[in-house]
Structure formats: structure tokens, C-alpha cells
SETOR-732248 format. One record per residue (C-alpha): residue number from 1; residue in three letters; x, y negated, z negated. Coordinates in steps of 0.02 Angstrom, whole numbers, plus 50000, padded with zeros to 5 digits. Layout:
BEGIN
pos  code  px  py  pz
NUM  ALA  X  Y  Z
...
This chain:
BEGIN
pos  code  px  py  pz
1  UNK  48515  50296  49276
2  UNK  48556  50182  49137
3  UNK  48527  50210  48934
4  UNK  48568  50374  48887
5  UNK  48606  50478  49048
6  UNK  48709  50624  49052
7  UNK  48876  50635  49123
8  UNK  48959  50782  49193
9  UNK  49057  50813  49030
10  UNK  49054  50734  48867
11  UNK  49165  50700  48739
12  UNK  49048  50816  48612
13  UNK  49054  50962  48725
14  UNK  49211  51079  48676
15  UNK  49231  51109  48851
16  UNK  49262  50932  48892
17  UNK  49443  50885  48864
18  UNK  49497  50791  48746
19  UNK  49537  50621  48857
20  UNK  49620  50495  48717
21  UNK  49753  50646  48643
22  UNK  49797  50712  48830
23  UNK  49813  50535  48904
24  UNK  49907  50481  48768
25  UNK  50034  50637  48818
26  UNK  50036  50623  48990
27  UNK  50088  50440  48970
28  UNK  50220  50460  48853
29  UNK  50402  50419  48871
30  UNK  50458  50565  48968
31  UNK  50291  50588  49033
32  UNK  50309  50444  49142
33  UNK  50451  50503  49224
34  UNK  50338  50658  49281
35  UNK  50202  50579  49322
36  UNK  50329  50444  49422
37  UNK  50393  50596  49532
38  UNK  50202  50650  49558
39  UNK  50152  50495  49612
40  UNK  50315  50463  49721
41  UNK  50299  50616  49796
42  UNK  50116  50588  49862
43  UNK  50168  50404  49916
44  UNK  50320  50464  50012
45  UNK  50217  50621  50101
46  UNK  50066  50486  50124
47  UNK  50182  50378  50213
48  UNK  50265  50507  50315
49  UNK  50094  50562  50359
50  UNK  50046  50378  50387
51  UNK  50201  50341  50507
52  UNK  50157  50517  50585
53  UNK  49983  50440  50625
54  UNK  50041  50313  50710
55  UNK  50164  50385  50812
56  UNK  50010  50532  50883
57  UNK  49927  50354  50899
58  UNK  50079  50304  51014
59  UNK  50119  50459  51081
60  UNK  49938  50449  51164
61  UNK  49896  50308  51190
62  UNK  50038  50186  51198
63  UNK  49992  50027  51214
64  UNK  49842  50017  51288
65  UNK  49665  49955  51268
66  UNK  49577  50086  51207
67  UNK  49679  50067  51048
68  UNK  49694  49907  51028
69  UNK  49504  49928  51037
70  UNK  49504  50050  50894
71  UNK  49605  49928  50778
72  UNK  49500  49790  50809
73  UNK  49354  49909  50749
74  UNK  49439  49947  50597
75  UNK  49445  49791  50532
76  UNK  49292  49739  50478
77  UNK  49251  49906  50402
78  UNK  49403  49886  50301
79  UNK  49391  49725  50261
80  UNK  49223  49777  50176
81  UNK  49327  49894  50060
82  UNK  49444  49790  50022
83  UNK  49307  49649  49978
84  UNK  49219  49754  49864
85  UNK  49336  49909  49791
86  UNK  49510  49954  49834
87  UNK  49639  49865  49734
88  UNK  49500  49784  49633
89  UNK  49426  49945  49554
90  UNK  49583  49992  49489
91  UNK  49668  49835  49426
92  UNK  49506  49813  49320
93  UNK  49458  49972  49280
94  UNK  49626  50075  49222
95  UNK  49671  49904  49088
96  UNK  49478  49925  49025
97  UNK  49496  50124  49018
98  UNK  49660  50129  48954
99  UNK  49620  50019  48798
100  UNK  49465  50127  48761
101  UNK  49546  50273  48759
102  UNK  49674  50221  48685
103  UNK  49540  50181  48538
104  UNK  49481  50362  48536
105  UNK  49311  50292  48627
106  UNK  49306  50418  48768
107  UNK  49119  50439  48796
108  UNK  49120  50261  48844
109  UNK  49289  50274  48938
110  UNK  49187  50398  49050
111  UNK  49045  50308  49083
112  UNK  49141  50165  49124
113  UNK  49206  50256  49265
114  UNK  49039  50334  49317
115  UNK  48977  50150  49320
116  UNK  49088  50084  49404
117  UNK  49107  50210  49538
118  UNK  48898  50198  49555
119  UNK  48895  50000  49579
120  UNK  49021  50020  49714
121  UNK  48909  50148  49822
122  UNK  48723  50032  49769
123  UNK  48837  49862  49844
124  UNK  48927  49936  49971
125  UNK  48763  50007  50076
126  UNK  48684  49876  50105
127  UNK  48837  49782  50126
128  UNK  48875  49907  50283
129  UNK  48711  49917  50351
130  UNK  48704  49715  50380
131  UNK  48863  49722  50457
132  UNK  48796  49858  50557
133  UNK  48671  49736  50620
134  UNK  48790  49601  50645
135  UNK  48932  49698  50723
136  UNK  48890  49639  50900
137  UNK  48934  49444  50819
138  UNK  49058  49491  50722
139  UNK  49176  49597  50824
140  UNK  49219  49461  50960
141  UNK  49282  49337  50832
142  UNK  49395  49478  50752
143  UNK  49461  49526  50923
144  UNK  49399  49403  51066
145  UNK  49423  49499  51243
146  UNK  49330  49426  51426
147  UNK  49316  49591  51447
148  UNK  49127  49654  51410
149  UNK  49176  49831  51416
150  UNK  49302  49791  51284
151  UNK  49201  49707  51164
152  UNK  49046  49852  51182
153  UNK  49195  49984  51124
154  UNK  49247  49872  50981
155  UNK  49064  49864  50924
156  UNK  49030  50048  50954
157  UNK  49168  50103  50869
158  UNK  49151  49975  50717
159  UNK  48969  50048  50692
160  UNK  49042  50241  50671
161  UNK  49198  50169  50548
162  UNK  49051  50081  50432
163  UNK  49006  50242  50333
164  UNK  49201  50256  50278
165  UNK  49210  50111  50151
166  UNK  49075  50192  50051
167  UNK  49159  50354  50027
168  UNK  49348  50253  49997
169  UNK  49259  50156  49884
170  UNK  49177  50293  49767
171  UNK  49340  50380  49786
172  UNK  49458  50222  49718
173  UNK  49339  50225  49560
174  UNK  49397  50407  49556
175  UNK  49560  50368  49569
176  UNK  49567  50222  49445
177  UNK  49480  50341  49308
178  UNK  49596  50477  49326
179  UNK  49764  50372  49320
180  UNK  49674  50289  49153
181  UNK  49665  50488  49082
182  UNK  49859  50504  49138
183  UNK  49802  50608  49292
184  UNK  49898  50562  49430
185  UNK  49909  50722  49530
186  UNK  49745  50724  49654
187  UNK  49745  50529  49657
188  UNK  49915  50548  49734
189  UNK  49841  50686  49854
190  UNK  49704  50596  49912
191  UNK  49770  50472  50035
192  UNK  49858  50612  50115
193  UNK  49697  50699  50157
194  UNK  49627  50548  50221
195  UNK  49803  50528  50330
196  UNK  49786  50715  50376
197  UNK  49613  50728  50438
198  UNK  49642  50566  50566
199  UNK  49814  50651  50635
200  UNK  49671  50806  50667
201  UNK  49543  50706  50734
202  UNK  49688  50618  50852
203  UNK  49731  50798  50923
204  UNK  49582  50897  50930
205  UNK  49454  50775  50937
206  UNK  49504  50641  51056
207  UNK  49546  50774  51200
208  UNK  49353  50811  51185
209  UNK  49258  50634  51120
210  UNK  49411  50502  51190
211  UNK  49429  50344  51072
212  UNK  49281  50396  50963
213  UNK  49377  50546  50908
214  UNK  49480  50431  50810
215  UNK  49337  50339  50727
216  UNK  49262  50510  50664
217  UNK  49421  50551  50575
218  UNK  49412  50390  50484
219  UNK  49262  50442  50418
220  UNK  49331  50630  50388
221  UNK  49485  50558  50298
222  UNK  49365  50448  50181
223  UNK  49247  50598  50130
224  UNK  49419  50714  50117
225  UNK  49478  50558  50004
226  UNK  49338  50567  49870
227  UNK  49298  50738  49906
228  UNK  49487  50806  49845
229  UNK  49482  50705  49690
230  UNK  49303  50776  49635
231  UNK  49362  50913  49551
232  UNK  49470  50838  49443
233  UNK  49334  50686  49404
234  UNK  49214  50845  49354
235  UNK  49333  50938  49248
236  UNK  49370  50777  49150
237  UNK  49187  50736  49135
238  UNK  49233  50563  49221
239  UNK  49066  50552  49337
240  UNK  48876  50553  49317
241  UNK  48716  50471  49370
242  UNK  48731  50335  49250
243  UNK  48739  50154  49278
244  UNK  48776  50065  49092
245  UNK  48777  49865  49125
246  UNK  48743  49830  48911
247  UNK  48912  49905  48884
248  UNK  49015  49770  48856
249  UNK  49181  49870  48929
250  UNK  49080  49888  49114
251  UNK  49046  49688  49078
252  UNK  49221  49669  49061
253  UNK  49278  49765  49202
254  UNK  49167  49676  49321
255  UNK  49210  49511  49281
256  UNK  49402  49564  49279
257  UNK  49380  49643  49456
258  UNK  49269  49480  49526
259  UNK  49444  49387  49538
260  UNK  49528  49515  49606
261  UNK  49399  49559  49745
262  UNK  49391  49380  49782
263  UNK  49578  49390  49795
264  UNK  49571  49537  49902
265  UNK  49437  49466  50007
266  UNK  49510  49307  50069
267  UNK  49689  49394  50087
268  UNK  49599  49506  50217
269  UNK  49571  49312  50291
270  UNK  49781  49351  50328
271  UNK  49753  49525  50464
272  UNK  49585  49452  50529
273  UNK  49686  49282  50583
274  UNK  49825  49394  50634
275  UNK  49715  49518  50731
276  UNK  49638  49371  50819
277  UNK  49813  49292  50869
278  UNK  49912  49454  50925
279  UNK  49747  49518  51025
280  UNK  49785  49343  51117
281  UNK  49959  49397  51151
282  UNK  50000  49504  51313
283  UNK  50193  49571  51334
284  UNK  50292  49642  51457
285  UNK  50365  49604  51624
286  UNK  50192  49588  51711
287  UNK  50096  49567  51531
288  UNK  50040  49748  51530
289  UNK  50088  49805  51365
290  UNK  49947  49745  51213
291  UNK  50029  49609  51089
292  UNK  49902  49681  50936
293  UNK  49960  49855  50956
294  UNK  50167  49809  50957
295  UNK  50111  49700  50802
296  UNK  50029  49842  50731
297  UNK  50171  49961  50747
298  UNK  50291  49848  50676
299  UNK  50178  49818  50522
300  UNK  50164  49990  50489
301  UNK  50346  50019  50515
302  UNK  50358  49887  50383
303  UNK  50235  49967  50243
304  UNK  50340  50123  50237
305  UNK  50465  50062  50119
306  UNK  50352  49943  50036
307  UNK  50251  50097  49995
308  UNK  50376  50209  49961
309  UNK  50455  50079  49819
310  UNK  50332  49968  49762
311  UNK  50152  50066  49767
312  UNK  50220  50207  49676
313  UNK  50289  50106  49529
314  UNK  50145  49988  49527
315  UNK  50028  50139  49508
316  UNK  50138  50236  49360
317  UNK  50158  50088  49280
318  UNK  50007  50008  49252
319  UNK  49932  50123  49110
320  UNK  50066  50120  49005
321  UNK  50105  49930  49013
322  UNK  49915  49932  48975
323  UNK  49921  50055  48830
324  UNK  50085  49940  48756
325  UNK  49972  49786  48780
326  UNK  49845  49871  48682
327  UNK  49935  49934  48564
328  UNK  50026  49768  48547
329  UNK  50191  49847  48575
330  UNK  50299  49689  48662
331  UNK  50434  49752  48642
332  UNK  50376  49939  48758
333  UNK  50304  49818  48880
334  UNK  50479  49694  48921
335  UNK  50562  49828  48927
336  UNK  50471  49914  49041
337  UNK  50443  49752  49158
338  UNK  50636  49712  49130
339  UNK  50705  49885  49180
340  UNK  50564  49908  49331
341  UNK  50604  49742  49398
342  UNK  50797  49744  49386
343  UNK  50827  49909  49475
344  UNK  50686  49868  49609
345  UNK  50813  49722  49664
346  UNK  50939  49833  49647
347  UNK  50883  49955  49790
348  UNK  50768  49848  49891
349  UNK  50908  49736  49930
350  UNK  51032  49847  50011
351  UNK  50897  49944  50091
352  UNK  50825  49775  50186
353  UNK  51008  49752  50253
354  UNK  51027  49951  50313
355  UNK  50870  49941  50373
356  UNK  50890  49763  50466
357  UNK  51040  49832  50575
358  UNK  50964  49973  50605
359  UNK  50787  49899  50671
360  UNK  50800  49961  50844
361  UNK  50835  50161  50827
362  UNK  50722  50150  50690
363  UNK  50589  50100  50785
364  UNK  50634  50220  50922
365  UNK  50625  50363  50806
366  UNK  50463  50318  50727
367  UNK  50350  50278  50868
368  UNK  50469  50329  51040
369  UNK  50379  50468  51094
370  UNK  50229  50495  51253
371  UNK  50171  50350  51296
372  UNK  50285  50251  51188
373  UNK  50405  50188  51297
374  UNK  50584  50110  51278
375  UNK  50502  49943  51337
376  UNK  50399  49912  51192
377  UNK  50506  49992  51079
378  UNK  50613  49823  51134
379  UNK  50455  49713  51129
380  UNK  50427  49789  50932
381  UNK  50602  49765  50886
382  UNK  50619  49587  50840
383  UNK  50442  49578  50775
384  UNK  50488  49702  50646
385  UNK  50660  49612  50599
386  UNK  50565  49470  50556
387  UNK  50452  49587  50440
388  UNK  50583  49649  50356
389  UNK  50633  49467  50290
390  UNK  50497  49478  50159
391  UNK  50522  49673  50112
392  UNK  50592  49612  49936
393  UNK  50452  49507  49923
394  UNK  50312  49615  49987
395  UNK  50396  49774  49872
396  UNK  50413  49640  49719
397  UNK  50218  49627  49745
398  UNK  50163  49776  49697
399  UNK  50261  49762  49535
400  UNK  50222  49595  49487
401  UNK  50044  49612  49515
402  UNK  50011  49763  49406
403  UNK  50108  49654  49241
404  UNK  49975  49546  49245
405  UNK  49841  49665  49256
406  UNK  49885  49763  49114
407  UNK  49855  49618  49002
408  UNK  49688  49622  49082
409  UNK  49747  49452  49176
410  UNK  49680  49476  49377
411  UNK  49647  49283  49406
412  UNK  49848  49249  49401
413  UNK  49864  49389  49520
414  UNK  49735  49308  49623
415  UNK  49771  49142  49629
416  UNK  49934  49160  49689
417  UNK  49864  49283  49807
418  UNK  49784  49143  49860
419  UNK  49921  49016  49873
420  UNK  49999  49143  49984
421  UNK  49860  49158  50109
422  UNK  49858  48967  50127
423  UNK  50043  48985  50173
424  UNK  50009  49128  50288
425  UNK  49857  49066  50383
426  UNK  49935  48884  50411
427  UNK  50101  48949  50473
428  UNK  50023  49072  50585
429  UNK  49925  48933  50678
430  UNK  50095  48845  50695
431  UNK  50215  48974  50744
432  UNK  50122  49077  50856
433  UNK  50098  48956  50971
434  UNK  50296  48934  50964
435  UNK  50357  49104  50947
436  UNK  50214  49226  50978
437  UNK  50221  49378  50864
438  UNK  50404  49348  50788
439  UNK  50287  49177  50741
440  UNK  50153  49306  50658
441  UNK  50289  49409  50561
442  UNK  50362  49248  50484
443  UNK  50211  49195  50426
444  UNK  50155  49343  50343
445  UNK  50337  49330  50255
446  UNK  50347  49159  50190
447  UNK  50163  49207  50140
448  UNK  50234  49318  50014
449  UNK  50375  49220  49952
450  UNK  50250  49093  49915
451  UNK  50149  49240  49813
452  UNK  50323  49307  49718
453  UNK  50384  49128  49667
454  UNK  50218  49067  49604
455  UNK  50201  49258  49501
456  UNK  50361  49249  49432
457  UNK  50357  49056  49376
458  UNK  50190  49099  49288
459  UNK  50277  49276  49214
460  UNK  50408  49151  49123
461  UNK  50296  49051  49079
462  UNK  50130  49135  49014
463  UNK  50211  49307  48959
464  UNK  50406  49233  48919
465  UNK  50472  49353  49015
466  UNK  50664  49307  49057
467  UNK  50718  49274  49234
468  UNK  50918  49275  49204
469  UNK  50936  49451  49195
470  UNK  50858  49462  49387
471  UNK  50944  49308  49442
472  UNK  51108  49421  49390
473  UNK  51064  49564  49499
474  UNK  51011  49487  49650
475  UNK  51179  49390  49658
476  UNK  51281  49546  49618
477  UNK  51161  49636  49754
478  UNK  51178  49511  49886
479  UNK  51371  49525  49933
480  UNK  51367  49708  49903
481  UNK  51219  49754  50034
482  UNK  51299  49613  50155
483  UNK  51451  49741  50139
484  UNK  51368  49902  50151
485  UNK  51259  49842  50306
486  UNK  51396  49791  50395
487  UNK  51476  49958  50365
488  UNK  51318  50033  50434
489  UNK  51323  49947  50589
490  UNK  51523  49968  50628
491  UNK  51473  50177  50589
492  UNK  51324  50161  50712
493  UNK  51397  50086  50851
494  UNK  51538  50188  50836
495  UNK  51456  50336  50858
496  UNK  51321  50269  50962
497  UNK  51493  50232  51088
498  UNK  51559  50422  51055
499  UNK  51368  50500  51097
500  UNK  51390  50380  51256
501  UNK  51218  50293  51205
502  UNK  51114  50439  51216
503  UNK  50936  50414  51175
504  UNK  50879  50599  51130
505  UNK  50790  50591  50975
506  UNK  50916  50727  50881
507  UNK  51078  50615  50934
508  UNK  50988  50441  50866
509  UNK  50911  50559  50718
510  UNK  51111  50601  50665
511  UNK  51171  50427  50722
512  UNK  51060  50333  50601
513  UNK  51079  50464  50456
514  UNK  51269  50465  50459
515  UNK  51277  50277  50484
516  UNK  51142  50233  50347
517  UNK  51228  50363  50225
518  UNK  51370  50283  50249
519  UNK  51306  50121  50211
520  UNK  51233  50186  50039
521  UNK  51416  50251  49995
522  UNK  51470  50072  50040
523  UNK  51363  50022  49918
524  UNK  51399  50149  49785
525  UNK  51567  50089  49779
526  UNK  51531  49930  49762
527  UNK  51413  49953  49621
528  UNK  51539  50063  49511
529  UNK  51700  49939  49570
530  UNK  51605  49780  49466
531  UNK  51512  49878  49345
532  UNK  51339  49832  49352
533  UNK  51219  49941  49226
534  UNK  51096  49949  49347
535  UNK  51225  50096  49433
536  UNK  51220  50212  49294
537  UNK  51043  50153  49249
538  UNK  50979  50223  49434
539  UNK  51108  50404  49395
540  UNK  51025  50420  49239
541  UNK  50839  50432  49313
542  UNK  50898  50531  49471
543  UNK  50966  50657  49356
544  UNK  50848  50653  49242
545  UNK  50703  50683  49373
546  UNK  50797  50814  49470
547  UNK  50832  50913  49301
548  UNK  50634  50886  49260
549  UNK  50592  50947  49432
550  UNK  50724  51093  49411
């Protein structure tokens, strides 16, 4: 497998394209904006599907055990791809990719990837297999239940999830090769399978196989996550049986993706902690409805913006802040990082405050459906409040992270990762006790302030990248989405009073639109009445994509 092995193209084979010339396209200047709607697009159907998950979860089951067993399970065989791939493969691998293609060196850009991709299968087997073994240990100090029954699901279930994190794994080397080439297209598919073939487990499977049915389409969804992108990886000649550890670039890689991985690892520390605290927690008038499971769907209500802002331009970005690092264009890279930055405030800001006064028939409309009931729609409510007080900072994130590890920098990244997990984990064990799950959601907030501050103190300092600019738009953003989220709540109330507080889903569907629309306008306004160049900045790229996708 290592020396001289043959990969599934090759740059010397005329039917292999040519990576460096149509990478170097597909991430040019109007490229980007192309690939930016691609990649958007999959995010935003990835998180509808995502949401949609959850609320078949909720229509189903509620809140009840048998789920709250099933995403105690899912922990540990996450936490094993997070620990060893996920954002790791990719921060490493697209920098190291990028710069050899960028170089013209595309037999060793491909196997790089086929490496990499290879290593993550050969540690992640055994990996699974011991905590196969182990599960019965392991699962009551994720989720710790007197009930034996309980604990026997959790374990059962773990063992079927354990296969998953070797196909997610293979898959994120997949992706991570195929952004590097400029492909962005399947990658941005992918999750959506995965997404797709748990929503089909969760209605044909569960009716048959209960619980379980939901663990098989966890490991359907990872298969349908590599297996989508395998084309693509084949046509661009990005995979073989090769394992190459005297190239210097797969040396590189690994070493830039042991921080990261660490990073990742102990940042898992944050959901097992939580996981163990909310299982703990028992709401309700007679303590009937599970405290993990309104945590849960308040979290995930919370990663839909996050991943519908921040994930999409992390992802777009990264190769060509990586191909202006290698290249040594500084003056490409600012601007990018200023411009991505400044008009991230600029609509994060005023979304947070729609979104805040909107919480409740939010919630309602996401998850309010079967077993769902108005109760713990109520229960979720001020959990997810709380959430949203870190939104900037969780969407900033995504943005920050991704500067650093173009300039093949993950240890920054990391160690403030790690700063924040300290924060998170100590203020967890002191507000939960306090406040319960509100105590949870604060946490995991001031968790990634921490992370943000510490990123962008060492962003001024180590890359001299110039805060005042941001400092500007956050204090023009403030008073303008105070405005337009007070205008959203007058317009929902108002016509929450004139629908005489109906709570059919196509009322509260129109109520929120209208009201958040008018909100946005609010906004609008404001933005054009003090003339910020953010305005016409965000006009420019909405036209400019709608004409592209026209």
C-alpha cells in the first residue's frame, strides 16, 4: 500500500483531469461566488433536512425515554469521529492540498488525499471495536439512568451506531480533497443523504424494528455520506490503495490535524458533560417530560442559523484564503477576512434579535407536532433564548477558525478551543445546579465568547488583522437590530391578537413570516438612513448571485 501504488487516476493519464488548472478556476474571483451558492444551498437544504429530523424525532417520540436513550447512544460513536476525523481532516488537509496544487504537484495532491482518507479507516477500527467492548462501562457515565433497562438500550444501540464513524470518517477525507480541487458540489450533497436516509429509517423502519430503526439509519446516512461523494473522488483520481507516510505533505498534514483532533476531542468533553447533566434533569408538572431531549431540541434549533451562516462561509472560504497564503497574496487574504467578517456582524446581529422575540412560535413550528406537545414547547423555550445569546459567537466560529487554518495554523484554533471548554465545563457544574438547563445553555455561551475573544486577540496580533473596522459595525448593528426586533414583536403580537392566538401551524407560519419580514424592512431602513457600506455591500452579492443563478 505504500511506495509506488496506483491511484484511481493519475495526473499522467489524459483522462485524469487536470487538478492544479481546474482548481485554480473554480476558485477564482467569481468562482467563489458560485461555488458560495453551491455550498449554501446544500447547508441550508442539510439543515432543513436536519430540523426535519428532529421534528419526525418529536413527532414520534416526544419526549420520552426511548429517545433520550438513542441520544445517549450517539454520543460516544460520535465522539469517536470527531476525535479522529471530522473537522480535523479538513482543516489539515484542504491548506496542505491547496498549496500543492497550487504548485502544479497533483500526483502528490492525490495521494495525499488517498492517505489520508486510508489512515482514518486503519485508526478508526480498532478504535470502534474497543469501544465496542467497553460500551457496557462507558455508556452509564455518558448517560447515568437507575434504570437497568435503560442503560441495556443505551449499550445496544451504541454497539449498532459504532460502524458509522468509519464510513463519516473516510467520507470527510472525501470531502476535504474535493473542496481542495474547487469541487464543492457532492461534498455539499453529502450530509443531506446522511440527513435523508435517518428521516427514512425514522418512518419506515421504526414502525417495524422500534428505537433500533433509528440507529440503522445512522449507519445508512454514513455509507450514503461517503458513498455519494465516490464518484466524484474517482473521476478526479483523488482515492487509491495507497498509504504514503515518506511524503513530507502527508507528514505535514498529520501533525497539522494532531492539534486539531486534540481540539476536537476534548471539546466533545463540552456535550458529554452536558449529556450527563440534562439526562439528570426531569421537567414538567409531575417530572414526566426528559430534560436531555428539551436540551437537545433547543440545541438543534440553535445550529440552524449557525449552519446556515457560518459553516457555509467557513467551508468556501478556506481554499482560497489558503491559495492567497500560498501564493503570498496579503493583500487577497485581508480582504477576504475583512469583507467576510464585517458583513457576518452585519446579519447575525439583527437576526439574533428577530429570532430572540420570536423564540416561542419558532419553536412551535419546528418541533410542535405528534407527540410534541405545547408543554415542552414551553419547557424548550427559555433554554433556547439563552442559546441564542452566543449565536454571534458560535456563527463568528466557524469564520475565525478557518483564517487560521489556511495559514496552516490549527494549534491557535485549538487552544482557544480549549480555553473555551474550560469555561464551558466549569460553568456548567455551577449553573446547573442553580438554573438547570437555562444553567447548561449559558455555559455553552460564555464558552464561546471565551473562544471568539481569545481568536480575535491572537488574529490582531499574530496576522495584524485590524479590529476597528468590526468594532464600527457591531455598534452601528446594535441600535439598528434593537429597533427592528422590537418592530417584530409589536407586528407579532398584533397579529397574534387579530388571529385571536390561534395555534394552527398555517396562522403561526404567516404570523412569524409577516412579523420577521417586517423586522428585516426595519432594518433595511435603518441601514440605508446612516449609510453603512456594508448595505450596498450585502445588494451587491444578492444581485450578483441571483443574476449568476439566473
Amino acid at each position: 500500500m505504500a511506495g509506488d501504488a496506483v491511484l484511481a487516476g493519475d495526473a499522467t493519464n489524459p483522462a485524469t483531469p487536470n487538478l492544479s488548472a481546474t482548481s485554480a478556476a473554480r476558485l477564482g474571483g467569481r468562482a467563489i461566488a458560485l461555488a458560495g451558492l453551491v455550498v449554501v444551498a446544500g447547508v441550508m437544504l442539510s439543515r432543513v433536512l436536519g430540523w426535519l429530523r428532529f421534528a419526525v424525532f418529536a413527532a414520534r417520540y416526544g419526549t420520552g425515554p426511548d429517545l433520550s436513550a438513542f441520544i445517549v447512544a450517539f454520543r460516544i460513536p460520535d465522539t469517536l469521529f470527531q476525535l479522529v476525523a471530522a473537522g480535523a481532516v479538513g482543516s489539515a488537509l484542504v491548506p496542505v492540498a491547496s498549496a500543492l496544487l497550487a504548485n502544479g504537484e497533483e500526483r502528490r495532491a492525490r495521494r495525499l488525499v488517498a492517505t489520508i482518507a486510508n489512515l482514518m479507516v486503519l485508526g478508526l477500527i480498532p478504535l470502534a471495536a474497543a469501544v465496542w467492548v467497553a460500551a457496557p462501562m462507558l455508556v452509564p457515565i455518558v448517560g447515568p439512568s437507575s434504570d437497568p433497562s435503560q442503560v441495556a438500550l443505551e449499550v445496544e444501540l451504541t454497539r449498532w451506531m459504532l460502524i458509522s464513524p468509519i464510513f463519516l470518517a473516510m467520507a470527510a477525507a472525501f470531502t476535504a480533497g474535493l473542496n481542495a480541487a474547487g469541487i464543492f458540489g457532492a461534498p455539499a450533497l453529502a450530509p443531506n443523504i446522511y440527513n435523508l436516509a435517518i428521516i427514512g429509517a425514522a418512518v419506515l423502519l421504526t414502525p417495524f424494528m422500534g428505537i433500533y430503526g433509528l440507529a440503522a439509519g445512522v449507519v445508512l446516512g454514513a455509507v450514503g455520506h461517503m458513498g455519494i461523494q465516490a464518484y466524484a473522488v474517482r473521476e478526479q483520481g483523488l482515492y487509491g490503495l495507497v498509504i504514503d507516510l515518506r511524503d513530507p505533505a502527508v507528514k505535514e498534514t498529520l501533525l497539522l490535524m494532531a492539534p486539531r483532533a486534540l481540539g476536537l476531542g476534548v471539546t466533545q468533553i463540552v456535550f458529554l458533560v452536558n449529556t450527563f447533566f440534562a439526562v439528570q434533569a426531569h421537567l414538567g408538572a409531575q417530572g414526566q417530560v426528559a430534560g436531555l431531549d428539551i436540551y437537545t431540541y433547543a440545541f438543534t434549533a440553535l445550529q440552524i442559523p449557525v449552519g446556515l451562516i457560518g459553516v457555509p462561509l467557513g467551508i468556501v472560504l478556506l481554499p482560497p484564503l489558503s491559495r492567497a497564503i500560498a501564493g503570498g497574496d496579503k493583500e487577497r487574504f485581508g480582504r477576504l477576512v475583512d469583507q467576510a467578517l464585517r458583513l457576518t456582524l452585519y446579519v447575525v446581529i439583527p437576526l439574533t434579535g428577530l429570532m430572540l422575540v420570536l423564540a416561542t412560535p419558532t419553536l412551535g413550528l419546528l418541533f410542535q407536532h405528534g407527540n410534541f406537545t405545547p408543554e415542552a414547547t414551553s419547557l424548550a423555550a427559555p433554554v433556547y433564548v439563552v442559546f441564542l445569546l452566543g449565536l454571534v459567537a458560535h456563527v463568528l466560529i466557524s469564520l475565525l477558525a478557518p483564517i487560521f487554518y489556511a495559514g496552516k495554523d490549527t494549534r491557535t484554533p485549538v487552544t482557544a478551543a480549549l480555553v473555551a471548554v474550560a469555561v464551558d465545563v466549569a460553568a456548567a457544574g455551577l449553573l446547573f445546579p442553580l438554573f438547570g438547563l437555562v444553567g447548561l445553555a449559558l455555559a455553552i455561551g460564555l464558552g464561546a465568547w471565551a473562544e471568539v475573544s481569545m481568536l480575535l486577540y491572537l488574529m490582531r496580533h499574530r496576522i495584524g488583522f485590524e479590529l476597528e473596522p468590526l468594532g464600527r459595525t457591531v455598534a452601528f448593528a446594535i441600535p439598528g437590530a434593537a429597533l427592528a426586533a422590537a418592530a417584530t414583536l409589536g407586528s407579532f403580537r398584533f397579529l397574534d391578537s387579530q388571529a385571536g392566538g390561534s395555534m394552527a401551524f398555517p396562522v403561526v407560519v404567516v404570523e412569524v413570516g409577516l412579523a420577521g419580514l417586517v423586522g428585516v424592512a426595519v432594518y433595511m431602513a435603518w441601514s440605508r438612513s446612516v449609510r453603512r457600506p456594508e448595505f450596498t455591500e450585502v445588494l451587491h452579492i444578492v444581485r450578483t448571485v441571483l443574476g449568476r443563478a439566473g
